[in-house]
C-alpha positions as a Markdown table, in Angstrom:
| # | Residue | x | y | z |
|---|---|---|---|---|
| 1 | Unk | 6.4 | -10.5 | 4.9 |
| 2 | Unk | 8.8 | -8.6 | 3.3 |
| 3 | Unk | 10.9 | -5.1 | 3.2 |
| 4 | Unk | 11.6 | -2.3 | 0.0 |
| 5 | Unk | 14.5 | -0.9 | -1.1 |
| 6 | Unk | 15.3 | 1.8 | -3.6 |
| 7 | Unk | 18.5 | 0.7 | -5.4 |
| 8 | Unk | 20.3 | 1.3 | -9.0 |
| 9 | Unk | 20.8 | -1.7 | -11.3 |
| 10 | Unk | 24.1 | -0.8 | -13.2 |
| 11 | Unk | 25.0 | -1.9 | -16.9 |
| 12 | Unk | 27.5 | -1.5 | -19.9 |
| 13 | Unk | 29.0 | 1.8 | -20.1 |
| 14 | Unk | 28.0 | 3.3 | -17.5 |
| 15 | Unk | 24.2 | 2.6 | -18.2 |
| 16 | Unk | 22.0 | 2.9 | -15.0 |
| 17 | Unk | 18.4 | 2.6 | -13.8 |
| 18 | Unk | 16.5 | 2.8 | -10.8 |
| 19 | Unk | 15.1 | -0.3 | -9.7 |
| 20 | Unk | 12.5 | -1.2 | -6.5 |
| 21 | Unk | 13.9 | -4.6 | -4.5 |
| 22 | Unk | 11.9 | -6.6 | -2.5 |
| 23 | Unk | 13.2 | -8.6 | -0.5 |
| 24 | Unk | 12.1 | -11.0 | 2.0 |
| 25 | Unk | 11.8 | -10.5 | 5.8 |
| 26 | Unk | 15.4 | -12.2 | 8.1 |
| 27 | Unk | 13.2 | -13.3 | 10.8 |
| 28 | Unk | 10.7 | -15.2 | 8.6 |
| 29 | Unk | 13.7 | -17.0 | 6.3 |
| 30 | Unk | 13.2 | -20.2 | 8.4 |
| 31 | Unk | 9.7 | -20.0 | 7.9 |
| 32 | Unk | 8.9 | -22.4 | 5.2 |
| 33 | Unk | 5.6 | -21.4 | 4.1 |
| 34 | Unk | 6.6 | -17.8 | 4.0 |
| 35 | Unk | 9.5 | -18.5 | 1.9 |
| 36 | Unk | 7.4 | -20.3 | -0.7 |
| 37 | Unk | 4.7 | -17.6 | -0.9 |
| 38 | Unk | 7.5 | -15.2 | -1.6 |
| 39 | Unk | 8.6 | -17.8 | -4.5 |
| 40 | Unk | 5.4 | -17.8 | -5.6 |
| 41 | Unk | 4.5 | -14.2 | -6.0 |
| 42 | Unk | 7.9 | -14.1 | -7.8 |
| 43 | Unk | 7.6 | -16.8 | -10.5 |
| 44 | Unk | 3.9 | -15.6 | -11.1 |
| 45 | Unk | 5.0 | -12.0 | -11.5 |
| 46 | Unk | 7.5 | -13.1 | -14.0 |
| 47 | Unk | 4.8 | -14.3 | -15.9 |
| 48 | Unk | 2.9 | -10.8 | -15.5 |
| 49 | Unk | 4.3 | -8.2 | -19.1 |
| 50 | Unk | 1.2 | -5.4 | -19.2 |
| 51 | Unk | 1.6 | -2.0 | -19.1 |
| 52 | Unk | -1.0 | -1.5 | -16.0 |
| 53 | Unk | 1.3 | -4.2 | -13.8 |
| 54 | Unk | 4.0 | -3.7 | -12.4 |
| 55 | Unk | 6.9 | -5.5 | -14.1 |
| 56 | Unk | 9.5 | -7.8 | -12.4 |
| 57 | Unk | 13.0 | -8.4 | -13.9 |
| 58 | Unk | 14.3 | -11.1 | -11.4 |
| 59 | Unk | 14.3 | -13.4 | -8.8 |
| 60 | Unk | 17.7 | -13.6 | -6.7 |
| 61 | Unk | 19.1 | -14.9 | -3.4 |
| 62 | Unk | 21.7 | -13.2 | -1.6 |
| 63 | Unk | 23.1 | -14.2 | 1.9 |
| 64 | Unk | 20.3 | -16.9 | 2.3 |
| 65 | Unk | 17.8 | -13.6 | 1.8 |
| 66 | Unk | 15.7 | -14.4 | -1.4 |
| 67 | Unk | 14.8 | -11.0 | -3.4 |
| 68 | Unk | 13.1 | -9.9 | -6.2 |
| 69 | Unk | 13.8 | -6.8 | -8.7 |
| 70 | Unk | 10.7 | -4.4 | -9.3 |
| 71 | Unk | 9.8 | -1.9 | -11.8 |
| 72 | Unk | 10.3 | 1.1 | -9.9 |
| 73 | Unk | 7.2 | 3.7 | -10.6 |
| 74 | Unk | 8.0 | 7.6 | -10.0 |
| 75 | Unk | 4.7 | 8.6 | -8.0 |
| 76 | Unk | 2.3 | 7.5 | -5.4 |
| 77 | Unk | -0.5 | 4.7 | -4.6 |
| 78 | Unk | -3.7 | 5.5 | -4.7 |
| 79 | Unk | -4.2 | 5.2 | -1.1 |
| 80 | Unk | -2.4 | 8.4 | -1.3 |
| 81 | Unk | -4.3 | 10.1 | -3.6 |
| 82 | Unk | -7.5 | 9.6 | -1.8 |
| 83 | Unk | -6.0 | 10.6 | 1.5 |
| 84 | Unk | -5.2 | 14.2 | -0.5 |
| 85 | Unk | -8.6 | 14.5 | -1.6 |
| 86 | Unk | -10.2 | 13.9 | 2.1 |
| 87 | Unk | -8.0 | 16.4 | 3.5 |
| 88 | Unk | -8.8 | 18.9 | 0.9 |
| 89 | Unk | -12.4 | 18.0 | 0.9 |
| 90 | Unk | -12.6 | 17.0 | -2.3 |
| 91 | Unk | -13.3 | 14.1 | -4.6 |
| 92 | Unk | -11.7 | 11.9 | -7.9 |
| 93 | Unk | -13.3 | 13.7 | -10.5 |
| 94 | Unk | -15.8 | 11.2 | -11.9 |
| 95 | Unk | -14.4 | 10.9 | -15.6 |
| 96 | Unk | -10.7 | 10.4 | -14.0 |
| 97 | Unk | -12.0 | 7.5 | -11.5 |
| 98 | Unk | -14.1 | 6.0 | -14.4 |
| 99 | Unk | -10.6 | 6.0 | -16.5 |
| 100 | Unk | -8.3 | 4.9 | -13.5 |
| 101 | Unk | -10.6 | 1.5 | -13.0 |
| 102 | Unk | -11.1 | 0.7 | -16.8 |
| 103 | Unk | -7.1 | 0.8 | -16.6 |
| 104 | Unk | -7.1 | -1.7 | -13.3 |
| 105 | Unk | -9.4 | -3.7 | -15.3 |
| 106 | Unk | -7.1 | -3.8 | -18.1 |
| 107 | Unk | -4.6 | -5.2 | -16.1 |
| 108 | Unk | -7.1 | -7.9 | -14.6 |
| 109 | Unk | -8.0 | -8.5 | -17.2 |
| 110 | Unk | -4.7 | -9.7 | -18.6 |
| 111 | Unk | -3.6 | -11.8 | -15.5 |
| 112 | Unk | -6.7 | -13.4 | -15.4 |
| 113 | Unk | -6.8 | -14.3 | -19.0 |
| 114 | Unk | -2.7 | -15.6 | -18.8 |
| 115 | Unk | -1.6 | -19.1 | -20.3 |
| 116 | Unk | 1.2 | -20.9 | -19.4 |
| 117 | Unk | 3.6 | -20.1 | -22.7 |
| 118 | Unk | 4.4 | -23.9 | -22.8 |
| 119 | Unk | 1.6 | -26.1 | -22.3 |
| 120 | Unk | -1.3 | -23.0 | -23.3 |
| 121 | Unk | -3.4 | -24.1 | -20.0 |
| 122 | Unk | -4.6 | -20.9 | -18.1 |
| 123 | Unk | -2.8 | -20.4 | -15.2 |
| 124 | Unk | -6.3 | -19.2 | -13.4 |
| 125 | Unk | -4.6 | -16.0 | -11.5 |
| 126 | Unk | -6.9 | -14.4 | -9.1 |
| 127 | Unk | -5.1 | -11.3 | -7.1 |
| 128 | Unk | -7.2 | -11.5 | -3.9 |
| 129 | Unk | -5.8 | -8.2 | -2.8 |
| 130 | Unk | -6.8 | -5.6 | -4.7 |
| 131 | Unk | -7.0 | -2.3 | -2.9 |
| 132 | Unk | -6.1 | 1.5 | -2.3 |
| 133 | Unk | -2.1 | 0.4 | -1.7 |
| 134 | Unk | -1.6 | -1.9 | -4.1 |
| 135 | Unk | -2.6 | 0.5 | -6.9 |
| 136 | Unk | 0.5 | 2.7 | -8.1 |
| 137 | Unk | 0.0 | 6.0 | -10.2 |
| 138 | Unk | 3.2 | 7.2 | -11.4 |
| 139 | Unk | 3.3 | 11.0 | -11.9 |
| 140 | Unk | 2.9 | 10.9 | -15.6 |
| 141 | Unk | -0.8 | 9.5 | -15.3 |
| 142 | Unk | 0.1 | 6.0 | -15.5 |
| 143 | Unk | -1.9 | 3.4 | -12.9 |
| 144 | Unk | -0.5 | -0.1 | -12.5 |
| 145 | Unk | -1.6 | -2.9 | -10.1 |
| 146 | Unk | 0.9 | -4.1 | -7.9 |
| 147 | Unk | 1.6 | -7.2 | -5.4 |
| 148 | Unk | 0.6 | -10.4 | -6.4 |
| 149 | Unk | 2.0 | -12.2 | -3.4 |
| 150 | Unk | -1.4 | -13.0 | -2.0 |
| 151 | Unk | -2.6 | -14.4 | -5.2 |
| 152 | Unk | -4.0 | -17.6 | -6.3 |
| 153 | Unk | -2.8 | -19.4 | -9.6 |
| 154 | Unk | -2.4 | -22.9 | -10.7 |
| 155 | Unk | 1.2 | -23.0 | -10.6 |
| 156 | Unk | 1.3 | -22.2 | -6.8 |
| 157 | Unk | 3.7 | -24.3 | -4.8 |
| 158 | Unk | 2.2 | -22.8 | -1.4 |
| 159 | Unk | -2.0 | -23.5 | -1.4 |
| 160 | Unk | -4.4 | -22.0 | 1.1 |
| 161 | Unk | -5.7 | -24.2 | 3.4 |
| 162 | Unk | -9.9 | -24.4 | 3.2 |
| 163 | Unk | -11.7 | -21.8 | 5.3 |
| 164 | Unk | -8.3 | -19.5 | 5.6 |
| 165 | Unk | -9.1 | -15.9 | 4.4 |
| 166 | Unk | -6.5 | -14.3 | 2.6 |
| 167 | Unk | -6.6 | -10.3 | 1.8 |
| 168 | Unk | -7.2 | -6.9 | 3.1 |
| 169 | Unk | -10.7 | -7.7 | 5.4 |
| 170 | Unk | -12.6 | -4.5 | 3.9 |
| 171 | Unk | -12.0 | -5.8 | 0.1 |
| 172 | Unk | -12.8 | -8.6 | 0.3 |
| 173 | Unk | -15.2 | -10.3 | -1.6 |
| 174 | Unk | -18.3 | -12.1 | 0.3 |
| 175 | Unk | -17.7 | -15.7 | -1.0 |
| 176 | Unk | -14.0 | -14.8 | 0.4 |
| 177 | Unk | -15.0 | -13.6 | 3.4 |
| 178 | Unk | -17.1 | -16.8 | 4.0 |
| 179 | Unk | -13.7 | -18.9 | 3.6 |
| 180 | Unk | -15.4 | -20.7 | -0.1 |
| 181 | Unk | -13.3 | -20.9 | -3.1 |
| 182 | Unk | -13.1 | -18.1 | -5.3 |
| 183 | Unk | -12.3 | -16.8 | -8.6 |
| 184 | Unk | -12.2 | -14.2 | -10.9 |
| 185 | Unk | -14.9 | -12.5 | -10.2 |
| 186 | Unk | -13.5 | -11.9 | -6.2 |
| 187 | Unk | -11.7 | -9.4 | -7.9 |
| 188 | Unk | -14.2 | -7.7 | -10.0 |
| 189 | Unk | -15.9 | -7.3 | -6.4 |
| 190 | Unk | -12.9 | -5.9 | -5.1 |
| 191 | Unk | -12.8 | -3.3 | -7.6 |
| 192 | Unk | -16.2 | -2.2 | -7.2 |
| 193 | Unk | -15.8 | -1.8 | -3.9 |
| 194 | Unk | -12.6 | 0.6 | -5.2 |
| 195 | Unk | -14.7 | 2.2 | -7.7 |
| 196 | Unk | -17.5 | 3.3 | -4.6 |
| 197 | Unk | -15.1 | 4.3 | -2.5 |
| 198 | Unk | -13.3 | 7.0 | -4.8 |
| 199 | Unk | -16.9 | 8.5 | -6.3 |
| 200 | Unk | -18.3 | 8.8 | -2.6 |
| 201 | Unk | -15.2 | 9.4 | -0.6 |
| 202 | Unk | -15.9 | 7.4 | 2.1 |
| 203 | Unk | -15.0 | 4.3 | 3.3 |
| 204 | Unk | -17.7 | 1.2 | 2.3 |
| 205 | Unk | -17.5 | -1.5 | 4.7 |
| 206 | Unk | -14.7 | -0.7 | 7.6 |
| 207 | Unk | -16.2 | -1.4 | 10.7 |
| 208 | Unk | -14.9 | -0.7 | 14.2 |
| 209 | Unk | -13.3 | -4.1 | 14.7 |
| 210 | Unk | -11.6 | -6.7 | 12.4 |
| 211 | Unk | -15.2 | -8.7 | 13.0 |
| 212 | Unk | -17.8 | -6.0 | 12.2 |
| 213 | Unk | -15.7 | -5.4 | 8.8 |
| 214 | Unk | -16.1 | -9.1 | 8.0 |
| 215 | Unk | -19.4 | -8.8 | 8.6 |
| 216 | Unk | -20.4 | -5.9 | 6.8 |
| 217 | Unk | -18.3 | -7.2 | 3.6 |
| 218 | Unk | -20.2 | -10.7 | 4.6 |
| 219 | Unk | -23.5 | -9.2 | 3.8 |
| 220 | Unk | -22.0 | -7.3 | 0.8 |
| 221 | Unk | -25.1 | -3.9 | 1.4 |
| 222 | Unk | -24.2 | -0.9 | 1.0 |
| 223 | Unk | -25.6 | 2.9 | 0.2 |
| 224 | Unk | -26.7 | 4.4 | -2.8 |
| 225 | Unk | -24.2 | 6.5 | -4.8 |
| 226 | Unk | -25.9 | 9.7 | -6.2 |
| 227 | Unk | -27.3 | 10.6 | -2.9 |
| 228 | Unk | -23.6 | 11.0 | -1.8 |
| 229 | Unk | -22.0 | 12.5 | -5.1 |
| 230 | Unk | -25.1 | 13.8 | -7.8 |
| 231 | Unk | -21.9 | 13.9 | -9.8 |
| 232 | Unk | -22.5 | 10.6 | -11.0 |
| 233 | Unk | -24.9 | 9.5 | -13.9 |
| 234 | Unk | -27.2 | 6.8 | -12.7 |
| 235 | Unk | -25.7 | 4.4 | -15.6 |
| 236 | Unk | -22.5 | 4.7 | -13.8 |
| 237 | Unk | -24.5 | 3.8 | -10.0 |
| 238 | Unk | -26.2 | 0.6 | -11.9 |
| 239 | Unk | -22.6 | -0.4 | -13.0 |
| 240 | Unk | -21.2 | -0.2 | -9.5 |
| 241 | Unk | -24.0 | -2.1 | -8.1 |
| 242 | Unk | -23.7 | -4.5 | -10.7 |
| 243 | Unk | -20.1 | -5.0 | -9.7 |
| 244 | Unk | -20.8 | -5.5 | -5.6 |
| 245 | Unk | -23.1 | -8.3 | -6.0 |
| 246 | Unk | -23.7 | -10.2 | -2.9 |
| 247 | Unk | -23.7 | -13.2 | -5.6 |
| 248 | Unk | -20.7 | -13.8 | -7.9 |
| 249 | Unk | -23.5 | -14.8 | -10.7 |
| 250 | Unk | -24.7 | -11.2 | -10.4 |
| 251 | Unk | -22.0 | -9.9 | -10.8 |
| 252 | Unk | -19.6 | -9.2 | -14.5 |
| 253 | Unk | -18.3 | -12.5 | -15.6 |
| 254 | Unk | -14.8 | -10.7 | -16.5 |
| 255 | Unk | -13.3 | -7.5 | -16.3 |
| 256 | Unk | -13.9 | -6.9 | -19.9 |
| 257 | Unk | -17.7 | -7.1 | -19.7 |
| 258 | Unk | -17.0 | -4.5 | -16.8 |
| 259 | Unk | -14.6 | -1.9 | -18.4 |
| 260 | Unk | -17.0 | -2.3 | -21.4 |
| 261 | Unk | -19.4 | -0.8 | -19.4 |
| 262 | Unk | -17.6 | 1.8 | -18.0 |
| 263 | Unk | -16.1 | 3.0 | -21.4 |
| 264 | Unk | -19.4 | 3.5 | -22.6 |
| 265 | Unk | -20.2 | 6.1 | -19.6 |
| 266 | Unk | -17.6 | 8.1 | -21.1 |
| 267 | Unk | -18.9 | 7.6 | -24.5 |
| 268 | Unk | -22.5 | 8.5 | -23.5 |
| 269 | Unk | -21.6 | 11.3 | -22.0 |
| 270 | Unk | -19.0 | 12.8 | -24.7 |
| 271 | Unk | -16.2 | 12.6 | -21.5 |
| 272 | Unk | -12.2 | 13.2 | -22.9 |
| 273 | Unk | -10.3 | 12.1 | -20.4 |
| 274 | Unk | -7.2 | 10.1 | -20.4 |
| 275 | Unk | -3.5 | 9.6 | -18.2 |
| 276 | Unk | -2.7 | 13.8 | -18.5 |
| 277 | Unk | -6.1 | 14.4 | -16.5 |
| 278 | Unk | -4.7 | 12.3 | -14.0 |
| 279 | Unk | -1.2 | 13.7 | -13.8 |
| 280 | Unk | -2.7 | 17.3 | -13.6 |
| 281 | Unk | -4.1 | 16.1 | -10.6 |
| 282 | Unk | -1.4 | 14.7 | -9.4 |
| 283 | Unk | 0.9 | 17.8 | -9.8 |
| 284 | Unk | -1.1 | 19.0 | -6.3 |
| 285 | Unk | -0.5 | 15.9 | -4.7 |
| 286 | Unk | 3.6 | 15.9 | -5.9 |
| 287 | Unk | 3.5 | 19.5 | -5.0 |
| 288 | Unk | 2.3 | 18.7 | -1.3 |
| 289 | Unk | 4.7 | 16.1 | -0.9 |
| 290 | Unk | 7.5 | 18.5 | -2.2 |
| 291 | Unk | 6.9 | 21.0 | 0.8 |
| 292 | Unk | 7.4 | 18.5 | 3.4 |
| 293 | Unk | 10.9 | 18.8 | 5.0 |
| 294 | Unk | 13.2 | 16.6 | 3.8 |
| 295 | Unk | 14.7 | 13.9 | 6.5 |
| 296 | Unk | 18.6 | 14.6 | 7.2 |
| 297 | Unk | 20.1 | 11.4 | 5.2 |
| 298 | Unk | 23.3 | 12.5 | 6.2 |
| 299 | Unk | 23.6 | 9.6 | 8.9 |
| 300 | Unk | 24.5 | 9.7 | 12.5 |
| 301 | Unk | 27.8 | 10.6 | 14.2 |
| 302 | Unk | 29.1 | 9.2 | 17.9 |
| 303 | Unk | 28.5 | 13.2 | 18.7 |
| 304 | Unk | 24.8 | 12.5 | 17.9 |
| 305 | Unk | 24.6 | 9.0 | 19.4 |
| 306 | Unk | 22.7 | 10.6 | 22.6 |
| 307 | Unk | 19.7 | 12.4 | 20.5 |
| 308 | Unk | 19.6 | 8.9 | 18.3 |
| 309 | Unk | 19.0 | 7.4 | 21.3 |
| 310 | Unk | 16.1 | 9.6 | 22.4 |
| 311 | Unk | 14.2 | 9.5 | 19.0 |
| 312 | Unk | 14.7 | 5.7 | 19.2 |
| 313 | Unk | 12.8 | 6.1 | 22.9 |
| 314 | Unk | 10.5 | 8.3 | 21.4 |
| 315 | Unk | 9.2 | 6.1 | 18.9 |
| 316 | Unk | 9.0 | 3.4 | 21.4 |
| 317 | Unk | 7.3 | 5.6 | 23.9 |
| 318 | Unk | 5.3 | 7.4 | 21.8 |
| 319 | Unk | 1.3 | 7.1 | 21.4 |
| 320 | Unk | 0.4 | 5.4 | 18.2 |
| 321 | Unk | -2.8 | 7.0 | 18.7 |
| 322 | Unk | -1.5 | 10.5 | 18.4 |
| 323 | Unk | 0.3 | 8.8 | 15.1 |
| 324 | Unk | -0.6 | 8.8 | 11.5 |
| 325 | Unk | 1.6 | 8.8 | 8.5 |
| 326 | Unk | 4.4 | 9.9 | 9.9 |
| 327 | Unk | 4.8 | 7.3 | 12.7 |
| 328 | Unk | 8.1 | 5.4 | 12.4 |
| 329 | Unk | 9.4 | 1.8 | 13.7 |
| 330 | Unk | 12.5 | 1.5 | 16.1 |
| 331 | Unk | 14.4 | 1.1 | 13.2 |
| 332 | Unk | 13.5 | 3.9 | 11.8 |
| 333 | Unk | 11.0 | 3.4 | 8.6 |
| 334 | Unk | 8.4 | 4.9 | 7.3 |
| 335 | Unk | 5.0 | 1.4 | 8.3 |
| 336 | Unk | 4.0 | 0.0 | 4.7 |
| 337 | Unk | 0.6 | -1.4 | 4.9 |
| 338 | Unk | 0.7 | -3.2 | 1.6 |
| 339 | Unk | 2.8 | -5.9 | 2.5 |
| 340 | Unk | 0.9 | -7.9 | 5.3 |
| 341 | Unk | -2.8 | -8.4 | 5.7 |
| 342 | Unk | -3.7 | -5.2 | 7.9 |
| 343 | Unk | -6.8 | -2.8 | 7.2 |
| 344 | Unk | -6.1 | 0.9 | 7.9 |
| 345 | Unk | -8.4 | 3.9 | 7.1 |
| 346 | Unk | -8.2 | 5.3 | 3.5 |
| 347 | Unk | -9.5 | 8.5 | 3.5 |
| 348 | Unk | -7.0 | 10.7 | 6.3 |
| 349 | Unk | -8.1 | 8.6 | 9.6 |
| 350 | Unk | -5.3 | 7.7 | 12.2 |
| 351 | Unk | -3.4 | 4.8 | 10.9 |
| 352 | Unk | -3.6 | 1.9 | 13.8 |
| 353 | Unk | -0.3 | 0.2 | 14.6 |
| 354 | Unk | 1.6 | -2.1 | 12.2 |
| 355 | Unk | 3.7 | -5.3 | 13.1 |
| 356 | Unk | 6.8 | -4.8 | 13.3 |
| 357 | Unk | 9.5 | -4.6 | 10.8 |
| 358 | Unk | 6.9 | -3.2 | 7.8 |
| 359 | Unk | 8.0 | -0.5 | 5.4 |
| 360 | Unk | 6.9 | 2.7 | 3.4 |
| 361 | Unk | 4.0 | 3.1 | 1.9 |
| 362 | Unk | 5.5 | 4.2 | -1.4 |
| 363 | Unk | 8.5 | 4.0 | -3.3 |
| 364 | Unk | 10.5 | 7.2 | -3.1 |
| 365 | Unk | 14.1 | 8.4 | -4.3 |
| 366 | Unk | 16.3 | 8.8 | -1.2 |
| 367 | Unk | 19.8 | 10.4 | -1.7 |
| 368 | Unk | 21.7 | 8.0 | 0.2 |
| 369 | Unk | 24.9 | 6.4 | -1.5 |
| 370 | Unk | 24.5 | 2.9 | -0.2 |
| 371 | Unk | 20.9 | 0.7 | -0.3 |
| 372 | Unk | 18.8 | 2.1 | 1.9 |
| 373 | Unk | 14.6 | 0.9 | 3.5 |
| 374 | Unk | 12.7 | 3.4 | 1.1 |
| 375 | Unk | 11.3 | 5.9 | 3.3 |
| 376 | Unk | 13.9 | 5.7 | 6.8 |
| 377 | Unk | 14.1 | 8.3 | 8.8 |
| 378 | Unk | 17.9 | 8.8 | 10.1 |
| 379 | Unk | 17.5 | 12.8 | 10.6 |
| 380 | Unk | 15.8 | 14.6 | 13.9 |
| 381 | Unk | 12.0 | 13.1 | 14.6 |
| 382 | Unk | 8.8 | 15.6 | 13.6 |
| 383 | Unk | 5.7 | 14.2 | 14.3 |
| 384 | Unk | 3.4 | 15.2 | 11.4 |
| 385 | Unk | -0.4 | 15.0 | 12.2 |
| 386 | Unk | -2.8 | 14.7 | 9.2 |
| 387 | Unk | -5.5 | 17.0 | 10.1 |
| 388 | Unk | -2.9 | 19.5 | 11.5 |
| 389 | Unk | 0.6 | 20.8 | 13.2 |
| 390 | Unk | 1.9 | 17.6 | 16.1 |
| 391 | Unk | 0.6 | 18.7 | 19.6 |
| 392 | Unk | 3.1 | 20.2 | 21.6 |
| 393 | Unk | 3.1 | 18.4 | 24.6 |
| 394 | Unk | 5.8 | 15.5 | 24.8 |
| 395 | Unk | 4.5 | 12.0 | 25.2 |
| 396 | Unk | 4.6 | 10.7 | 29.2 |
| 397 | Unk | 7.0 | 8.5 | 28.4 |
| 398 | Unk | 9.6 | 10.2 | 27.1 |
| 399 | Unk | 9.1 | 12.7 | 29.9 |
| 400 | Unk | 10.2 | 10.2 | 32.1 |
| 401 | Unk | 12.9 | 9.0 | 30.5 |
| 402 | Unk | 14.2 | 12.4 | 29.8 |
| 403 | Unk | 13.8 | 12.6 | 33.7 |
| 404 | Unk | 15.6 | 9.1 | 34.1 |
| 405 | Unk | 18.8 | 10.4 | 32.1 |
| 406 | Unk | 18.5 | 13.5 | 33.9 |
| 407 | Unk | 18.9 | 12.2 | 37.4 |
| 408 | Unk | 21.5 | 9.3 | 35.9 |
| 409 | Unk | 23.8 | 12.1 | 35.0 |
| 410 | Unk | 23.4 | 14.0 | 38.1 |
| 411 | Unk | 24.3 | 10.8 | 40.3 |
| 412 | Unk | 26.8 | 10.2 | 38.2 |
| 413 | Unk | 28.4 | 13.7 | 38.5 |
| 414 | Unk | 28.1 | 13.5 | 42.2 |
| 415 | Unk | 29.8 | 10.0 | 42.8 |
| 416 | Unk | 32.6 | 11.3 | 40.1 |
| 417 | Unk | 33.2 | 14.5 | 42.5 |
| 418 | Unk | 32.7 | 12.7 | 45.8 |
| 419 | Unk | 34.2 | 9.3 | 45.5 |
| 420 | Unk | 36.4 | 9.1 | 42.6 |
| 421 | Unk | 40.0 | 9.8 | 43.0 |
């Protein structure tokens, strides 16, 4: 429902800082109930001041386009970070998961606890889309929850109609999943599902189809952790089960009773760990990023309108299946899965397609001068594939339309030296 930019909010004396704007998608301006879910994310997120949540400093409208001015965090999601560790066949240590959900339950914690400042009734916020994407670690170690514009609060102008399922299928929670109302505890579910998913490396309920995933989450069952990472002390197992209770009774009545328990792991076992654990391991994951080649921002000139015009055919042409990370739009941008309500693959599987007109995954600095959709490609096209170098074969389609412009230009050269004067 809405694009990312990387942009520079300027002050007195010369005083700058970079900023992350959301703003919402031109083609769904007329729709109503798009527009007010944007609102709505926005005035809740101006409610939202905790360290492990992403701030928001405004709410604008520009050229009938509403907006809204992020906190811009220096680092990646942790989407990312579990991707790395697939491909390197590795795992989230267990004392730097246990630290990373304690701080997503922190911030929880805090929306689900907010009052309105004026009348002092709680504004019951539920997130309903806690996952992989919407989790930001900056490079320093920090973790912050990001993204509220699914949630659910009192003060919501835009309501969900009974039985519609809002969220990311494979985190849901099974009262969710079953269209009932929900509450805080929905989340808590969500995070355990985070929580098994980063100590066994594996996905926990993605099925083959939209369907089976609803399913799976639907019966909430799912495999014993120790057998898949004897890593993990069995306290920490029972916590995690505890956590992805088919029943929301069964489960922690609030993220406090949970991080409680999850502090106490660390306790128990004489564990240090804290944000520079987590920024040590994130220097490999910066340092991979760092040796990808960097996209020619320089723009395009009339001399290159020709080759523009093949990447743009090569995007269009090319096979999403052969696609992962690197596959971009028409328009050139990097897909975001965190905005919409699509499921792809955490650990380094091939990303399915995206609808059209979604952005990067993450917030990155680009180098242009002017605004720019974080993450757009304007430079030559290198298909990247996760699990190795891009096959060298060119897609059909763009071996026939290389073949097309090939025998347009010959016609043409042949009418210009037979017929024209």
């Amino acid at each position: 429902m809405a694009e990312v930019y990387v942009a520079e909010s300027e002050g007195l004396a010369g005083f700058k800082k970079r900023v992350a704007i959301k703003r919402i998608l031109p083609s769904l301006l007329r729709n109503e109930k798009f527009v007010r879910m944007f609102l709505d994310e926005a005035r809740l997120s101006l409610h939202l001041n905790h360290a492990n949540i992403v701030s928001v400093f405004d709410l604008g409208k520009s050229d009938n386009a509403y907006f809204i001015v992020m906190e811009y965090v220096e680092g990646t999601t942790l989407k990312t970070l579990l991707e790395f560790c697939s491909r390197h066949g590795t795992r989230v240590p267990v004392p730097v998961t246990v630290w990373m959900l304690n701080e997503i339950l922190k911030g929880l914690n805090y929306a689900h606890e907010l009052r309105d400042g004026v009348s002092g009734q709680p504004l019951g916020i539920v997130h309903r889309d806690v996952s992989p994407p919407n989790v930001l670690v900056s490079w320093n170690g920090e973790v912050k929850l990001t993204d509220f514009g699914l949630a659910k609060a009192t003060t919501q102008a835009e309501t969900t109609d009974p039985g519609v399922v809002k969220g990311k299928f494979a985190y849901l929670a099974p009262e969710a999943a079953h269209g009932q109302e929900i509450d805080r505890r929905a989340d808590i579910f969500a995070v355990g599902i985070l929580a098994w998913e980063m100590l066994t490396g594996r996905r926990l309920f993605l099925g083959e189809t939209d369907y089976e995933t609803v399913e799976n989450v639907r019966r909430a069952e799912f495999s014993p952790i120790r057998p898949l990472n004897p890593d993990v002390p069995p306290e920490l197992e029972r916590i995690v089960a505890k956590a992805l209770a088919r029943d929301p009774d069964d489960r922690y009545e609030d993220c406090n009773a949970f991080a409680d328990d999850l502090v106490g792991v660390l306790f128990g076992h004489s564990l240090r760990v804290s944000s520079r654990d987590l920024a040590a391991l994130l220097k490999h994951v910066r340092a991979e990023k760092a040796q990808r080649p960097e996209p020619d921002r320089s723009g395009s000139s009339s001399g290159n309108l020709i080759m523009d015009l093949l990447r743009e055919e090569l995007v269009r042409f090319r096979s999403l299946d052969e696609s992962d990370e690197s596959a971009i739009t028409a328009t050139g941008a990097l897909p975001l899965d965190q905005f919409g309500l699509d499921d792809t693959p955490v650990f380094g599987t091939e990303d399915p397609a995206l609808p059209p007109g979604s952005f990067s995954r993450e917030l990155t600095p680009t180098s242009c001068s002017r605004p720019s959709v974080v993450g757009s490609v304007t430079g030559p096209f290198v298909p990247v594939r996760a699990g190795g170098p891009a096959p060298n074969r060119a897609p059909d389609g763009l071996r026939w339309l290389l073949g097309g412009l090939l025998a347009i230009a010959v016609m043409t050269g042949a009418y210009l030296y037979l017929v024209a004067p």
